[in-house]
N, C-alpha and C positions, 0 to 999 in steps of 0.2 A: 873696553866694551866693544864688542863686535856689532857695528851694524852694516845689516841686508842692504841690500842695492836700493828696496826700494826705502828703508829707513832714512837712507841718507838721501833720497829722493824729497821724500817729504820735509825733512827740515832746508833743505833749499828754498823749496814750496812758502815753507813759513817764513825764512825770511825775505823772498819775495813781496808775499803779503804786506811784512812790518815796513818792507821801505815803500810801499806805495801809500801807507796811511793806513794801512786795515789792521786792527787789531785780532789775532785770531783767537783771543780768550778776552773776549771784551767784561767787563764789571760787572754791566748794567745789566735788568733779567729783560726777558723777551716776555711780553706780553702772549697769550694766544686765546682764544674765545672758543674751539672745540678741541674733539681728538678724533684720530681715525678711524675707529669704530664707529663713533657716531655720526661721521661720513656716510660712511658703508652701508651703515644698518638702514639710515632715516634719510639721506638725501631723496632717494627717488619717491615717498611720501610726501616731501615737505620740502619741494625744492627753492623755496621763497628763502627760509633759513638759512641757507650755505652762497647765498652770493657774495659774503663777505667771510674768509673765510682765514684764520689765523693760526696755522698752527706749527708742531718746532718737532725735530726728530731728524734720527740719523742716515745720511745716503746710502743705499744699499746697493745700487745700482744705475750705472751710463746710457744711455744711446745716443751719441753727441748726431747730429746731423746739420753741418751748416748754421745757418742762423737760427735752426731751432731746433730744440732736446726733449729727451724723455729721460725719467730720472726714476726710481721707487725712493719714498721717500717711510724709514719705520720711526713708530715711537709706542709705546709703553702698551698701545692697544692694537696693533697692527700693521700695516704695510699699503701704503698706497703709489699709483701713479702721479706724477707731475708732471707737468708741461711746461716748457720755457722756453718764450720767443725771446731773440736778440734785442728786437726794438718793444717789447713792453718791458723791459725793466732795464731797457737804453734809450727810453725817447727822444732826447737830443742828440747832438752828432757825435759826443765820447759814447765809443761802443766797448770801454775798456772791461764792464764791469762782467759781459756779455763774452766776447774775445779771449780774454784774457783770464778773468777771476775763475768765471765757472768752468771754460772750457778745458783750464789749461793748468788754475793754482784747485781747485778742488779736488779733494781724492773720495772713494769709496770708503765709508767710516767717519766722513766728517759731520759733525752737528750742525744744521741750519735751520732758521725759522723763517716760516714763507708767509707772504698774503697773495690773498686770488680767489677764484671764485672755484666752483664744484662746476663740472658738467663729463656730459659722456659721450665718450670714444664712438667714432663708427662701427667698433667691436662689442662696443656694449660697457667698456670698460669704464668705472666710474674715477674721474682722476680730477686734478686740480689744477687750475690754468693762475701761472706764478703772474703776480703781478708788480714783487718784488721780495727780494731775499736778502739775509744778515746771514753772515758765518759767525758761529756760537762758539765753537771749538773746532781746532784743526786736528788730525789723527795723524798722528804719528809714527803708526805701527800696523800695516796693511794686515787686515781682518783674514779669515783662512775664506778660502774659496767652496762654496758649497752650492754645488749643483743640481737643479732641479728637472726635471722632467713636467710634458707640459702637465701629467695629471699629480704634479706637486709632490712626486716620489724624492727623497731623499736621494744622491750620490756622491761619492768621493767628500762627505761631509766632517767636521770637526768633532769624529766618533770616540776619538780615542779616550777611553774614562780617563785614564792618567791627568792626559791635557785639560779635557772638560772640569775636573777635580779642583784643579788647579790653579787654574782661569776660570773662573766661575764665569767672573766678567762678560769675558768672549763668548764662553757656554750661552750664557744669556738672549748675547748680541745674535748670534747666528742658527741658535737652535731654539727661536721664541716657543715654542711647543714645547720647550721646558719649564717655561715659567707657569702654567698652569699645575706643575707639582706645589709648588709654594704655594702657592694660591690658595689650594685645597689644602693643605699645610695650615695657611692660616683661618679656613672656613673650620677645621675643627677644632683650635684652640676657642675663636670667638664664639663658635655656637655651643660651645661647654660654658665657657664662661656669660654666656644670658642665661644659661639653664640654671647653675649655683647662685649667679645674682636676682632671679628669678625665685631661689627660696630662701633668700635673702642671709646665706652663706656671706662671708666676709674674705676679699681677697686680701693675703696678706704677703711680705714679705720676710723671712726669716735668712742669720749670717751662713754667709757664705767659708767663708774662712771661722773654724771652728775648732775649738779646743782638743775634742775628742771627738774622734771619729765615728758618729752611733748611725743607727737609725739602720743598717742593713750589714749584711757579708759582704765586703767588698777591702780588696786594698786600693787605699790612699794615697793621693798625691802631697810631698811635704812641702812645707816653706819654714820658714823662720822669722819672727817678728823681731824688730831687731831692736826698737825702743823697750820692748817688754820683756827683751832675751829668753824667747818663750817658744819652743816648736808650735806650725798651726797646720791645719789640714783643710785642703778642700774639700767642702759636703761630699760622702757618698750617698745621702740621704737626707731627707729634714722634716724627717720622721717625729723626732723626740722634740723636736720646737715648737711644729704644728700643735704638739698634743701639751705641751706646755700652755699654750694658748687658751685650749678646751678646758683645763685647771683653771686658767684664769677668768671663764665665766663664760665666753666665746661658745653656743651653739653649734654653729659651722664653719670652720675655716676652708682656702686651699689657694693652693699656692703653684703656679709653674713655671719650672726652675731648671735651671740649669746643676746638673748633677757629676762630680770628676771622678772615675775609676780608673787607676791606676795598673790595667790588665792588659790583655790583648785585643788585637785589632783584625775586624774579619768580617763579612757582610754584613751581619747583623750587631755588632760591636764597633763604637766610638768611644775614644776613653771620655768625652764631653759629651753628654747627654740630655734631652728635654723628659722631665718629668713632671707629672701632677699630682699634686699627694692632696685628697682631702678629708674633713674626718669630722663627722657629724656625734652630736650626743645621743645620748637616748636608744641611740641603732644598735643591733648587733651584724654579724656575716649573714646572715637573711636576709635583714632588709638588705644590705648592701648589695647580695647578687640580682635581686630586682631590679635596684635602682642602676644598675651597672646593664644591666640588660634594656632597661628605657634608656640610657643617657647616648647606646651606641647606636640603638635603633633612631634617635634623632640625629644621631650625627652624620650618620651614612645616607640618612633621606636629605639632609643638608649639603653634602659631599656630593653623590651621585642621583639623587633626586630615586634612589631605590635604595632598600634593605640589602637589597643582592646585589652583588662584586664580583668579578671576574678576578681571579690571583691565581696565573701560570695557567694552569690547567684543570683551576678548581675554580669553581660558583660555589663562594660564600656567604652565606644568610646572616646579616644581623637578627633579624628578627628572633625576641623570641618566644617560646622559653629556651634557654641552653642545656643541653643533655647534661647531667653532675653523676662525678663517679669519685670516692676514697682515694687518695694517691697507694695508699695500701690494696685496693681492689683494682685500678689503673694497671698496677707492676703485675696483680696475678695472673689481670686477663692478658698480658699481652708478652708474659716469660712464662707463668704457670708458678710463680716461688711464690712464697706467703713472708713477705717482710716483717710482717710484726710476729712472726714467732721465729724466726730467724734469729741465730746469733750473729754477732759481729764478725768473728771469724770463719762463719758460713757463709756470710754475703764476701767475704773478701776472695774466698775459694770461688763464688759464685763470677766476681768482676773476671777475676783471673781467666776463667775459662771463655769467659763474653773478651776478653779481651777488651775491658775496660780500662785506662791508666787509673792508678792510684797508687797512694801511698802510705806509711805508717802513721801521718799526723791524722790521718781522716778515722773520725769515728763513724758509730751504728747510724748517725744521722746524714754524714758526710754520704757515704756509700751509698743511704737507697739514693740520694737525693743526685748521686752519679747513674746508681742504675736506670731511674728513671728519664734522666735524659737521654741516656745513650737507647734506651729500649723501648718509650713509650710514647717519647713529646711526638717524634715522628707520624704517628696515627690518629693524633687528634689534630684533621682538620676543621670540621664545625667547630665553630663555641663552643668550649667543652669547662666546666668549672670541674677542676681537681678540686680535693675539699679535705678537711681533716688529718691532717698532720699530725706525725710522732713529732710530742710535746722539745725534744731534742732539738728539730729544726727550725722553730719557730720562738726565739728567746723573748719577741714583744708579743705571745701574741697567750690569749684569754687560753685558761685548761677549757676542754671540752665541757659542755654541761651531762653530758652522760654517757661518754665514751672514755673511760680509765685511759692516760697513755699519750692520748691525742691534745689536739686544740683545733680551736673553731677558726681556719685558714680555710682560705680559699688562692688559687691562681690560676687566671684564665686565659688557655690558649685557644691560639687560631691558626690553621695553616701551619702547627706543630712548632711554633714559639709560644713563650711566654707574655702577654699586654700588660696583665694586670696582677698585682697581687695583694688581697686582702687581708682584715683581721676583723674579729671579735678583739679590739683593743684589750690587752692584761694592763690591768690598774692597783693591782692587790702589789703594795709596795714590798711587801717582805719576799713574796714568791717571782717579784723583780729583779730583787736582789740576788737569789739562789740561782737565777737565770743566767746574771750577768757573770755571777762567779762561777757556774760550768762552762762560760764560753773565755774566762780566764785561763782557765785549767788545760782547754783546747790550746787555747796560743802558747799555754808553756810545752804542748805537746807539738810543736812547731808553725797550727794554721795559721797564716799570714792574713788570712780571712774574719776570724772569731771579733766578736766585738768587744769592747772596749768597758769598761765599767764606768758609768756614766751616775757619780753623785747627786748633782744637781737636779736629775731627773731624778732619780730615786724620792729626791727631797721632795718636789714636784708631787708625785704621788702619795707622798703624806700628808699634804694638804686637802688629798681628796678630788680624783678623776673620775665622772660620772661615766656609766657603760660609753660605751664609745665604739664606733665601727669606724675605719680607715682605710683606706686605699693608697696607691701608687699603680698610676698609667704609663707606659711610656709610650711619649707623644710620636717620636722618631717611629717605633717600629709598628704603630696604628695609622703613620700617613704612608708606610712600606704598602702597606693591606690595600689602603684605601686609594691608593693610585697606582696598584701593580706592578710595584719595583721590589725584585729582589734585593739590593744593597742598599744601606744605610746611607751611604753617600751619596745617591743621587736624593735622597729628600733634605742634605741639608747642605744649607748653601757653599759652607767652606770647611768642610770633612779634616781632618787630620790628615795631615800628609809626611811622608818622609822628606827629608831635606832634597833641596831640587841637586841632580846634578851641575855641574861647571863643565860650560863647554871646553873643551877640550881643547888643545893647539888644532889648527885643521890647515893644510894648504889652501891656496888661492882656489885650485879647483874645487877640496874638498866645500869650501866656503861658499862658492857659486854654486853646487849640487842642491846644500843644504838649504840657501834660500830659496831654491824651485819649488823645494819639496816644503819648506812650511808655509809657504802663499797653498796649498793645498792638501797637507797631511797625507795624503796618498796620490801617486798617479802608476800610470802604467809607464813598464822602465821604457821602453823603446820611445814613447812621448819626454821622457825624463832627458835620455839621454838625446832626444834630437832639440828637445828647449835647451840643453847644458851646451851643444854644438862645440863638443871636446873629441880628439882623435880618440880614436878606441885604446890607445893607452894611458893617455891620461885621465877617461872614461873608468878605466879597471880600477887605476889606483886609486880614482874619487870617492868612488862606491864601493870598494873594499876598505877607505876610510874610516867613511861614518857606520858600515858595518861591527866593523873591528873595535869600534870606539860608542856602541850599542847607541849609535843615533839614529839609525833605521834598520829594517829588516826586507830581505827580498823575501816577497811569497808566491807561490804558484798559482794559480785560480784560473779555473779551469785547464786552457793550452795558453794561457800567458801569463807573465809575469807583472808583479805591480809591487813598485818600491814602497812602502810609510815608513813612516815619522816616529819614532819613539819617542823624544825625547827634544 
């Protein structure tokens, strides 16, 4: 294992520490009585409260001066000033702990928890006067360097998705203005789930590893059980369970879950995914676009404390009512073809000319449901419920009640993806059956996609499924919406990744280059190359190194040059 100058810095450091008696991952927890926030917020109110003041987080930053320091000190809520004299937390004549520990064995990234009082700076700055400190945990891995400006402008910061992906950890550590995605992440799971527990909906959970792969189109991920010498599949859905449940007497169920597609990966695609599937009796796809239009108008008042969101360059309105248009009427206004009088080998002419991909295993239902992605999702940014599907594409779901051909579906986009998609639940078990066995007939036609013929459930509905309305949300690409991130991976905390690369052999100098440049992810080369303090030829071959071996890249910007970090 390769470690940076200053990796092997810091474990000196630590065992400095061990042979003076300090332990620098001590057992015991640290008590503390606030957090920094509520410093910030409520000291200058109620400065009686903070004269004793206890609290534990990570160093962010030095300004050693003599017998006394300034320190930032972060934790979970924010970021404060510290102050530390030599002789209050040296009162007797060992000033070792002052000298020595803080000055000299502490690094930037280490955990400590302090006691002292609140007061304010001649600047105004409200900070904490230490009147004694414990080290919690020593860091052993210097944090990337992220520079600020005074009016808190990001620079030369720890941008790179790759790395952020990756490290979430760090991502965390140095880019706290990220952890407000999750946050809101989890304000709309919880406030969905008071609303369901609110009508006294029942949260359940359903298997994960399942025999047959139902409940949507999707390919699957395999395993093997090995006691039961049995193939098993991770849900791509839990569709057919939830509604098992509703057979079993259950009013309202729902459930959010983790869901595995065994496909591709791309902004809005993670093969592991958050969804919420719930599915009341009695409803059909009416009530359910109602209720799907209240449940997001509270969500986004709970999110953003408004119906309206900003996403890229659009302001979108929860509020509704949401515009509804035929997926059939959808394709005509926005190609001019009529799909439901179309033949199959007319929409195939039709792909071809759009230059749409496709192939011989897709049928009459495959095709629109290609044309309409490639030609339609685009244009609906409002909340737009597509509605009424050829009866073809939707193998769960109710025939229309007065539309030959169709079914009572719905899926609702926004910002021209997909969030949601509904049914009029099908319960009539024998036209389940006929369903299941056209989407047989598909997969002997090669779709890798078609679903699977599911007995158990069949049987399920011969017992008797009362009308029924269903949903599936995905949670992933509603907290995209709801906190204006294009990619999937920044709303969730540890995204799929490809295997990291292996550093590579590197020389001495390429070795020194490379720790400059990951204490900072980017600098400018001419700063790079006078910190690396190498003659200009063993300069060339350092950085044509890690070049050649895609561990950085030189870029130009504006009239100079600035080395990063790939890798």
């Amino acid at each position: 294992m390769h470690l940076s100058e200053q990796e092997v810095l810091r474990r000196q450091k630590r065992e400095e520490l061990m042979a003076m008696g300090i332990d620098p991952y001590p057992a015991e927890g640290y008590t503390t009585n606030t957090n920094i926030r509520d410093i910030l917020m409520h000291w200058k109110h109620n400065k009686f409260d903070f004269k004793d003041v206890s609290v534990a987080g990570r160093l962010m930053s030095f300004r050693i001066m003599g017998s006394a320091s300034f320190a930032e000190l972060q934790d979970e809520t924010g970021r404060i000033q510290i102050y530390i004299r030599r002789d209050d937390i040296c009162p007797d004549e060992d000033k070792t702990l002052y000298n020595t520990v803080f000055k000299k064995l502490l690094d930037i990234g280490d955990i400590i928890g302090i006691n002292g009082y609140c007061f304010e700076t001649q600047t105004g700055e409200i900070s904490i006067h230490v009147r004694s400190f414990k080290l919690l945990s020593k860091s052993l891995k210097p944090l990337p360097v992220v520079k600020r400006d005074e009016q808190g402008n990001v620079y030369d910061g720890f941008t790179d998705p790759e790395q952020r992906f990756r490290q979430r950890y760090v991502d965390l550590i140095v880019n706290p203005e990220n952890r407000e995605i999750f946050i809101k992440r989890a304000t709309i799971i919880r406030t969905m789930r008071q609303i369901f527990d609110n009508k006294g909906w029942l949260e359940v959970e359903t298997p994960i590893l399942q025999s047959i792969h139902g409940g949507a189109a999707a390919r699957p991920f395999v395993t093997h059980h090995n006691t039961l010498d049995i193939p098993l599949y991770l849900r791509i859905a839990n569709e057919l369970y939830l509604k098992r449940l509703i057979v079993g007497g259950f009013d309202g169920v729902y459930e959010f879950g983790k869901m595995f597609r065994n496909e591709g990966m791309d902004r809005t695609h993670n093969p592991e995914f958050t969804a919420l599937e719930f599915y009341v009796a009695y409803k059909d796809y009416h009530w359910m676009m109602e209720f799907t239009e209240e449940l997001l108008e509270k969500v986004a008042l709970a999110v953003n404390e408004d119906t309206k969101f900003t996403f890229g360059e659009n302001v979108i309105d929860f509020q509704g009512p949401y515009a509804k248009l035929s997926i059939i009427e959808a394709i005509e206004k926005y190609t001019g073809v009529n799909v439901d009088t179309a033949s199959e080998e007319e929409l195939r002419l039709k792909c071809k000319e759009w230059g749409i991909e496709i192939d011989d295993t897709m049928g009459k239902a495959k095709l629109i449901d290609e044309i309409f992605g490639e030609k339609v999702e685009e244009h609906l940014i409002q909340p737009t419920f597509i509605i009424d599907y050829p009866v073809e594409m939707s193998p769960l779901t109710k025939k229309h009640r007065s539309k030959p051909g169709l079914v009572e579906r719905f899926e609702l986009f926004v910002n021209g993806k997909e969030i949601a998609n509904a049914y009029s639940e099908l319960n009539d078990p024998l036209d389940q059956r006929e369903r299941f066995e056209e989407q047989l007939r598909l997969a002997e036609r090669g779709d890798e996609e078609a679903m699977a013929l599911d007995e158990d459930f069949i049987r399920a509905l011969e017992y008797g499924m009362p009308p029924t309305a269903g949903i599936g949300i995905g949670i992933d690409r509603l907290t995209m919406l709801l906190t204006n991130n294009v990619s999937i991976q920044e709303v969730l905390f540890f995204p799929q990744m490809r295997p990291e690369k292996k550093l590579p052999p590197l020389s001495e100098e390429g070795k020194g280059v490379l720790d400059l440049l990951q204490a900072s992810v980017s600098m400018p080369l001419e700063e790079l190359k006078n910190q690396a303090g190498l003659s200009n030829k063993k300069w060339d071959s350092a950085i044509k190194e890690l070049t050649r071996n895609g561990l950085a890249k030189v870029e130009k910007i504006d009239d100079n040059l600035t080395v990063h970090l790939l890798s």
